[in-house]
Backbone bond lengths (Angstrom), bond angles and torsions (degrees), N, CA, C in turn:
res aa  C-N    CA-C-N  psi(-1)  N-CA   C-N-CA  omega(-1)  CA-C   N-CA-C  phi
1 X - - - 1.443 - - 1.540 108.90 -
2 X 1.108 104.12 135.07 1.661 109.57 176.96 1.604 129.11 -95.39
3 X 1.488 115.26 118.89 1.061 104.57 175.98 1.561 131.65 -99.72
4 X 1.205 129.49 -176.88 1.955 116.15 -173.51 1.686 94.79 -109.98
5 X 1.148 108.77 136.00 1.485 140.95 174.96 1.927 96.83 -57.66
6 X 1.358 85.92 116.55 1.892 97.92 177.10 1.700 113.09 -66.99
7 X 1.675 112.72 -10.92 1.136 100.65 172.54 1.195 123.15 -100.61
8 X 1.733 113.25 -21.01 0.867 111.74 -163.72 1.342 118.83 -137.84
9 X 1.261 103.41 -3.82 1.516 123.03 175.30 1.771 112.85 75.12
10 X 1.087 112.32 7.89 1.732 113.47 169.18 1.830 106.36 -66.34
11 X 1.449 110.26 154.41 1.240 123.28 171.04 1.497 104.45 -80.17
12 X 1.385 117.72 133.25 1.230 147.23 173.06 1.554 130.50 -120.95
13 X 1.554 121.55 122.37 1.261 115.73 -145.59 1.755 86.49 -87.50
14 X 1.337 104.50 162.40 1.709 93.34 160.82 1.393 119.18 -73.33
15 X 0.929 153.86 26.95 1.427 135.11 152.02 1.614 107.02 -121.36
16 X 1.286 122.87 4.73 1.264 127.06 161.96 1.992 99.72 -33.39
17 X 1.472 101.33 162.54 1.378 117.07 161.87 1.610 123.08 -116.75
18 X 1.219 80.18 -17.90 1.879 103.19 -171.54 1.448 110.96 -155.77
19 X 1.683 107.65 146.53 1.618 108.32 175.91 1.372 102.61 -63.35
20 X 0.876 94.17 145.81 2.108 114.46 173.36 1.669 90.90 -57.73
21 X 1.430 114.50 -69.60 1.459 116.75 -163.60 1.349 116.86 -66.71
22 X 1.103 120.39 -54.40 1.549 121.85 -165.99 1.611 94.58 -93.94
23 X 1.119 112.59 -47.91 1.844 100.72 -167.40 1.906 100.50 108.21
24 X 0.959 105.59 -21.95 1.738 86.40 173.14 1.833 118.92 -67.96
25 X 1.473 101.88 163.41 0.814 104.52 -142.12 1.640 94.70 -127.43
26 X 1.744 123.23 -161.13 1.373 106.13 164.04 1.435 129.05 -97.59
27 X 1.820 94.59 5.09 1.741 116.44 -179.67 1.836 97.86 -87.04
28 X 1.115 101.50 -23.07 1.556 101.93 -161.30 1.523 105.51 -127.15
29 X 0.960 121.31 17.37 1.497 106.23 171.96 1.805 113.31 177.57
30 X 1.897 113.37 -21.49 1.106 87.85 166.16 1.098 122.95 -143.44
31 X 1.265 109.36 67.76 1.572 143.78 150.48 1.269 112.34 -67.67
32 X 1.377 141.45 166.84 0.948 117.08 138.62 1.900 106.36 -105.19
33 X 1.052 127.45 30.03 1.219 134.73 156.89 0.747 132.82 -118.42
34 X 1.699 121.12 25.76 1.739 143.32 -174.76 1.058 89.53 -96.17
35 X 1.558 115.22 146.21 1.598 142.88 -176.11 1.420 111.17 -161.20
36 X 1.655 102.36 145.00 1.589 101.09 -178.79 1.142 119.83 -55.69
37 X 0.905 139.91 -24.13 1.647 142.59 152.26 1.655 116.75 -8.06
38 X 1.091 112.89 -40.29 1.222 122.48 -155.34 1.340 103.53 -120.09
39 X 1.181 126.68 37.98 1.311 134.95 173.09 1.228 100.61 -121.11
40 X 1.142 138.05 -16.91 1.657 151.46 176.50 1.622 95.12 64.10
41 X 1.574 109.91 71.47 1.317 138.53 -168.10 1.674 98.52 -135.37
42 X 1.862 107.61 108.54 1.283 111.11 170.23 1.477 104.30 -81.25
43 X 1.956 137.06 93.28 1.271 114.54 172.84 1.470 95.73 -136.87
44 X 1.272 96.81 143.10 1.178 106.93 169.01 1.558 126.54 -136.89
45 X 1.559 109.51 120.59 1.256 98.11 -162.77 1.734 140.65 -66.84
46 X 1.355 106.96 -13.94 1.627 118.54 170.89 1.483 90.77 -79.47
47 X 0.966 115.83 -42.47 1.964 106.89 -167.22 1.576 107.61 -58.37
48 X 1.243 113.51 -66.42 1.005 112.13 -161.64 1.969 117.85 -46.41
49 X 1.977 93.50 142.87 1.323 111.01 -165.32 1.879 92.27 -113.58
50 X 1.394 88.71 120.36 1.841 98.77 -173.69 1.846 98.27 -76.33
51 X 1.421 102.07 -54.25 1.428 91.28 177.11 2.085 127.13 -63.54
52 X 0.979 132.16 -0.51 1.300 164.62 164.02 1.164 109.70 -67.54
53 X 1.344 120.01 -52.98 1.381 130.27 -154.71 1.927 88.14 -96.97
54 X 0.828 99.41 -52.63 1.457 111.56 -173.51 1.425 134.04 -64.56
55 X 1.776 105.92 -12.49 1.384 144.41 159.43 1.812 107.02 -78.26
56 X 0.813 93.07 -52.80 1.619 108.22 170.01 1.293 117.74 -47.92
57 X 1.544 117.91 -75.11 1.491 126.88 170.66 1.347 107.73 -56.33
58 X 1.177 145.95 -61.22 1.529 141.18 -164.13 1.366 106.60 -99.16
59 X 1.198 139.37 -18.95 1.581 139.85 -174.07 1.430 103.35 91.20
60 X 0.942 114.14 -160.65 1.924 122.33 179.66 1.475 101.90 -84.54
61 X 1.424 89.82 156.06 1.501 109.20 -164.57 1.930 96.86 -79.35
62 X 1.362 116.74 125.15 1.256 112.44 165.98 1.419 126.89 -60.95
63 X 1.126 128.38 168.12 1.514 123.42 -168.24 1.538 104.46 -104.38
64 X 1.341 116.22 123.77 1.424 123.78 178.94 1.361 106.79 -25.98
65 X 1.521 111.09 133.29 1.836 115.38 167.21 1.595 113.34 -68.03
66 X 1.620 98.49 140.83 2.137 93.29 -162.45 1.659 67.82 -108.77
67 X 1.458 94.12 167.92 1.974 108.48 -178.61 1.870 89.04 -81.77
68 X 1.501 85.81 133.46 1.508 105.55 164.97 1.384 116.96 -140.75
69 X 1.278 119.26 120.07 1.597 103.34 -177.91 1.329 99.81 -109.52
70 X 1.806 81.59 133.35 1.854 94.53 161.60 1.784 132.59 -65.80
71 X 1.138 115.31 167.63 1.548 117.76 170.48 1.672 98.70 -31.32
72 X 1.020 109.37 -58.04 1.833 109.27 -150.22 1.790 87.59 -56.17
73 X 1.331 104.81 -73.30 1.496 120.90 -174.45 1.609 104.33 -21.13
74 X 1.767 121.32 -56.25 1.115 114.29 -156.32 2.095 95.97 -81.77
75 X 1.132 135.51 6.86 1.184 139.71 -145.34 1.343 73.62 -125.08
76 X 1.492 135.51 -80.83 1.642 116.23 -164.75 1.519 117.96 -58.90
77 X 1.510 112.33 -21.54 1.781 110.81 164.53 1.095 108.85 -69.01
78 X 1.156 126.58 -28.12 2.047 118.93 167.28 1.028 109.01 -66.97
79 X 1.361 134.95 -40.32 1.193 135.24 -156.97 1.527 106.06 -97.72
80 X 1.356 137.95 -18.33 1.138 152.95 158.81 1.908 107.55 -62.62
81 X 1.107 105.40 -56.47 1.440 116.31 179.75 1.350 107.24 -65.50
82 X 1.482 143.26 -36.99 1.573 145.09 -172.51 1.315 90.07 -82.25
83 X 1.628 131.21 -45.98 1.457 117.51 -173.33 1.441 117.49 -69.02
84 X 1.608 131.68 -22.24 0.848 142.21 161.64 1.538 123.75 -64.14
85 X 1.504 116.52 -38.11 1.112 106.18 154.90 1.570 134.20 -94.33
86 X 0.967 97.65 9.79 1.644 98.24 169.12 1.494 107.73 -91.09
87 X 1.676 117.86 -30.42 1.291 101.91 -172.53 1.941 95.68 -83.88
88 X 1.407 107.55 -39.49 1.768 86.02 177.79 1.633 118.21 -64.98
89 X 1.481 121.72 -8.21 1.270 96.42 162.82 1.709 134.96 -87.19
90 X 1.579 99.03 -8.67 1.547 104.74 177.19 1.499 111.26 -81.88
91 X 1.536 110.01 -11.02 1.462 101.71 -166.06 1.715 86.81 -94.87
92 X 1.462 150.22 -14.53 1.190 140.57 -170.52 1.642 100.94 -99.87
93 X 1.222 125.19 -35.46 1.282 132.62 171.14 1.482 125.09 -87.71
C-alpha cells in the first residue's frame, strides 16, 4: 500500500527508503520527530550570512562593464561620420 510523502506529497511504496521525489526519508522527514538536527547540518537561522554564502557559491561579484570601445568600434564611428559627411556634402553642393 502506498503512502504520500509528508514533504512533498509524492506516492511512496511501503518498502521504499526514501521519497522518489524529494529524497526525504524517515530520519529526515517522516517521522514525526525528525529535525534538522539530524542531517549533520551546521545551520543556523539568525547566523546565517546570505551575502557570504553567495560569495561562496558564485565567487565575487564582478564589477559592472563601463563602455569601452574597441579599435573596430572607433573605426565604424569614422566610417559612419565620413559617410555622413559625404552624403551632407553632396546634398548642399
Amino acid at each position: 500500500m502506498a503512502t504520500l510523502c509528508p514533504q512533498c506529497g509524492a506516492l511512496i511504496e511501503e518498502t521504499a527508503s526514501a521519497c522518489p521525489d524529494c529524497g526525504s526519508c524517515k530520519e529526515t522527514g517522516w517521522s514525526e520527530r525528525a529535525q534538522y538536527d539530524s542531517l549533520g547540518t551546521d545551520y543556523d537561522e539568525e547566523e546565517f550570512d546570505y551575502e557570504k554564502f553567495v560569495e561562496e557559491e558564485f565567487g565575487a561579484p564582478k564589477p559592472a562593464a563601463r563602455f569601452d570601445l574597441s579599435r573596430r568600434g572607433w573605426i565604424a564611428i569614422g566610417l559612419i561620420f565620413l559617410f555622413l559627411s559625404l552624403l551632407l556634402a553632396n546634398w548642399f553642393f
